[in-house]
Structure formats: structure tokens, C-alpha cells
C-alpha positions, 0 to 999 in steps of 0.5 A, spaced: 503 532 533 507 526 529 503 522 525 503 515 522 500 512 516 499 504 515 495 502 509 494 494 508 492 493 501 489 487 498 491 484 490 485 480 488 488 478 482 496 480 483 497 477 476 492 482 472 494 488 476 500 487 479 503 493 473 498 499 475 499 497 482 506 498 481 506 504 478 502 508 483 507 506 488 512 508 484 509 515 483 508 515 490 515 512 492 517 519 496 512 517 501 514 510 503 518 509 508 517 501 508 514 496 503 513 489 505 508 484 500 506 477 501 503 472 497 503 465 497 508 461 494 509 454 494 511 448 489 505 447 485 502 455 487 503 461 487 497 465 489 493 470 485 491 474 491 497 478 495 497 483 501 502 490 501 503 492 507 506 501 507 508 505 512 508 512 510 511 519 511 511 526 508 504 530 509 497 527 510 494 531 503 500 525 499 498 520 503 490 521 500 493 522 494 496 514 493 490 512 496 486 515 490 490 513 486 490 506 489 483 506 489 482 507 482 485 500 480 479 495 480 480 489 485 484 492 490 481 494 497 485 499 502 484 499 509 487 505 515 491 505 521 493 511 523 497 513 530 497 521 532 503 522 538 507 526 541 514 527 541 518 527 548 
């Protein structure tokens, strides 16, 4: 059985924890296979609020690991999607 693990987090204020966000994503960069972040951004705003995106590979036991560690930062919220299938 083959499994793959999304997690969406949400930056309440990107300006306050971007750097520790930051660096747990770079202690857990072997597990992430793609990482796409979006905020908004025009000429008058750049907004606070931002949402990453991860797709994650390696063991289920590191991927609890990045999201304890993520949870540890005040301000962010984490949510699931994982897909369980098999290979043909």
C-alpha cells in the first residue's frame, strides 16, 4: 500500500512567523517532494495571511514529526488529505 500526504497550512501572520515556519520546513526539507506558497499581493498590499501547500514522501512516523513541529508555532493551523493506494 502506497500513500500520499497533503498538508495545507495556514500563516495567520507570515510577517511574525515566517523564520520559524521556515525553518522547520528546512529541518524537514527530506520529506517534501513539492512546496507551493501563496499570499496575496498587489501594489498597495501584501497581505499578513499566506497558505502552503506540501506534498510529502518518505515514512508516515516523519511526516507526524513536521506537523508537531509545525503545530509548535503560534498562529498557524494544519489541515490533512491523505490517499492510500495501490500500485498496478
Amino acid at each position: 500500500m502506497e500513500q500520499t500526504m497533503i498538508l495545507g497550512i495556514l500563516v495567520f501572520d507570515r510577517i511574525k512567523e515566517a523564520g520559524r515556519t521556515q525553518k522547520v520546513l528546512t529541518k524537514h526539507a527530506g520529506v517534501i517532494r513539492t512546496r507551493l506558497g501563496f499570499h496575496e499581493l498587489s501594489d498597495t498590499v501584501c497581505s499578513r495571511v499566506g497558505t502552503i501547500v506540501l506534498v510529502l514522501q518518505g515514512t508516515p512516523e516523519k511526516w507526524e514529526q513536521l506537523e508537531a513541529d509545525l503545530s509548535e508555532i503560534g498562529g498557524v493551523e494544519i489541515k490533512k488529505m491523505q490517499f492510500d493506494y495501490l500500485l498496478q
